[in-house]
C-alpha positions, 0 to 999 in steps of 0.5 A: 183175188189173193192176198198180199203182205206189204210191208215198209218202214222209216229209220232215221239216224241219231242226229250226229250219227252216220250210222243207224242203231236200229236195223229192219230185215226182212224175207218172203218164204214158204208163204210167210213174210218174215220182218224183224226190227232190232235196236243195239244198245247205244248208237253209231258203230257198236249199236249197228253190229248189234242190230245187224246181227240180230236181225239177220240172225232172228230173220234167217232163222225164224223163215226158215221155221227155227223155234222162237226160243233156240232163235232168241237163245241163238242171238242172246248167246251170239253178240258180242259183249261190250267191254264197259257194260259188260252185257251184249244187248239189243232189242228186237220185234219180230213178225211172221205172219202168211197171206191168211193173217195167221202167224206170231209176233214176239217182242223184247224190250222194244215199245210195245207193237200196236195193231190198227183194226178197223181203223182203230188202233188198239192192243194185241194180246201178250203172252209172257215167257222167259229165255236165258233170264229174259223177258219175250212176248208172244202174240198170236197173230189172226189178221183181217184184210186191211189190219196194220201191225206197226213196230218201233225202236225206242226212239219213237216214244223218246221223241221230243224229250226236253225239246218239244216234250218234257216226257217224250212222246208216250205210247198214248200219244202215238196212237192216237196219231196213227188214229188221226193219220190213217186212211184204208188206202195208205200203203204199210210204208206210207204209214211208216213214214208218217209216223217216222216223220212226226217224230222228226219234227217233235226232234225238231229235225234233230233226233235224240236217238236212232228212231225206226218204224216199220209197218205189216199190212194185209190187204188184196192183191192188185196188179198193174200192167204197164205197156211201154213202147210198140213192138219192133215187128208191127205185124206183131201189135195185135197180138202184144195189145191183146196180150197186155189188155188180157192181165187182170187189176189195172192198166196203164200206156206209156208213150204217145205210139202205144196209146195210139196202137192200143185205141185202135185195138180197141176202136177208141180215140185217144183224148188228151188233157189240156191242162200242165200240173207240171211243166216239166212232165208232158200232159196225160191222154185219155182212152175209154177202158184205160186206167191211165195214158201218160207220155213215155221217156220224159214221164217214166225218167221223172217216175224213176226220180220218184221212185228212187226217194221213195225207196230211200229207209230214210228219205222223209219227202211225202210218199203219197202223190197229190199232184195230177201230172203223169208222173205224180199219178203213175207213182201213186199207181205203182208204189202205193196201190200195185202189190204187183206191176207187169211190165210190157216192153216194145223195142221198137225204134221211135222216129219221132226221138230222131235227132234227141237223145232219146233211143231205145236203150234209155227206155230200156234201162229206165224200165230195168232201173224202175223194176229193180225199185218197185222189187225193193218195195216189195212188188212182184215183178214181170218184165216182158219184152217184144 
């Protein structure tokens, strides 16, 4: 089994603000995953050009190899000056790290990155170097499988100042709550919300400065297959259960036909559960070698309502999925567990949707919408349609 870098993170907005001060880019190439988070000086519009070309700039050119100091030389010369101030500003963390945990971190002026190892936090090594005047941090980066960098705006360690807090939330302190919060299994976005959404509360709902968390974490692949809909050539079932049942990693049937098609398959019978954590999600089946059995449409249109807050930068709703519905568990499946999802896509006309509006081209662009969320999260993505 490889290795995957599952990256995410949290921005909320300057309360006031329609814009974000900070900005997180991101880009996977030649094996290395590049992110970058940048906090212009300020808030509202200026804060955001200047977050946004730092970022751009620092990620096009660092995953395309650029050396750090013509990129950091690059950005200090290229934003633009603020006619009060006079200086043109904006700090920056910047990842670039492979699937073997080898890479660099460099860091200006944003708080200080913190790794989890082990379950721990602690801090990495820094190496100090000048460009153009000013002060950058190099750490080289040697990760282990379930190590997490996490990154910060300022707003992180202001949090609380005068509200909850008399001195804001302090470096200490936030590392003894990511040693509190975290869980081997919790995703990189999951511990950036976490994160994200404490500081909230410390601003009492209201942030005192744009406020941004972003988190790297390498861990091992998994794979998901999801099979969704019979084939339209039943001569054809065969063939397509064969097909989806030889994908490695996790398995999952949506749709009450499917379930039924791959039990015989696999001379099983399909359970179901009696009990309703939702109402308005249908219960879930059960088949023996089957990692999960859900109902199709109503499930996967409730699981696209899930996925498209969990991909929100600033959606603060839980991202971890206690409830025992379909959805609840296909959403912790694919957005906290998968680092890549298969989709298996039949075509054929169910006729028990016969009179409901319900027809093959809703399912079909359910699937084409839950795909297109599950690539912003990061996720590899297959589509195959019969």
């Amino acid at each position: 089994m490889g290795l995957f870098l599952e990256s995410g993170y949290t921005a909320l907005n300057k309360a006031g603000e329609e814009l974000c001060g900070d900005r997180v880019e991101s880009a996977v190439c030649g094996g290395f995953t590049t992110l970058v988070l940048a906090d212009g000086m300020g808030s509202g519009v200026k804060a955001n050009i200047l977050s946004t070309l730092t970022s751009k700039i620092l990620c096009t050119m660092v995953s395309n190899n650029v050396d750090i100091v013509d990129c950091v030389e690059t950005v200090l010369q290229s934003l633009p000056v603020c006619k009060v101030r006079g200086v043109a500003y904006s700090t920056f963390s910047v990842i670039h790290v492979n699937t073997e945990g080898k890479g660099w971190l460099f860091e200006f002026d944003n708080p200080q990155a913190i790794r989890i190892h082990g379950g721990k936090t602690c801090d990495f090594e820094r190496e100090e170097f000048t460009v153009l005047g000013k002060k950058v941090y190099k750490t080289v980066l040697a990760l282990s499988v379930g190590d997490v960098i996490v990154v910060m705006s300022d707003g992180v360690i202001h949090a609380g100042v005068g509200m909850t807090l008399n001195f804001g939330w302090q470096r200490p302190e936030v590392k003894e709550y990511l040693d509190r919060i975290f869980a081997p299994d919790k995703s990189a976005r999951c511990i950036a919300w976490e994160l994200a959404s404490a500081c909230n509360d410390l601003y009492l709902d209201k942030p005192g400065d744009d406020t941004t968390v972003a988190a790297v974490k390498i861990r091992e692949e998994l794979n998901i297959s999801l099979m969704v809909g019979p084939p339209v050539d039943k001569t054809r079932d065969g063939f397509c259960v064969s097909r989806f049942l030889s994908e490695g990693g996790k398995r999952v049937v949506c749709g009450g036909t499917s379930a039924r098609i791959v039990a015989k398959h696999l001379g099983k019978t399909v359970g179901t559960a009696f009990d309703f954590p939702d109402r308005e999600v249908p219960p879930i089946g059960f088949i023996d070698g089957i990692d999960l059995v859900t109902e199709g449409v109503l499930t996967l249109r409730r699981l696209l309502g899930l996925s498209e807050r969990y991909v929100g930068a600033s959606d603060l709703s839980p991202k971890r999925y206690g409830k025992k519905d379909g959805a609840s568990l296909l959403a912790d499946m694919l957005f906290e567990q998968a680092t890549g999802v298969t989709f298996f896509v039949g075509q054929s006309i169910n006729a028990a949707h016969q009179g409901l509006p319900i027809d093959t081209t809703m399912k079909l662009k359910l699937v084409e919408a839950l795909a297109e969320n599950l690539q912003k999260m990061g996720k590899k993505i297959a589509v195959n349609y019969d």
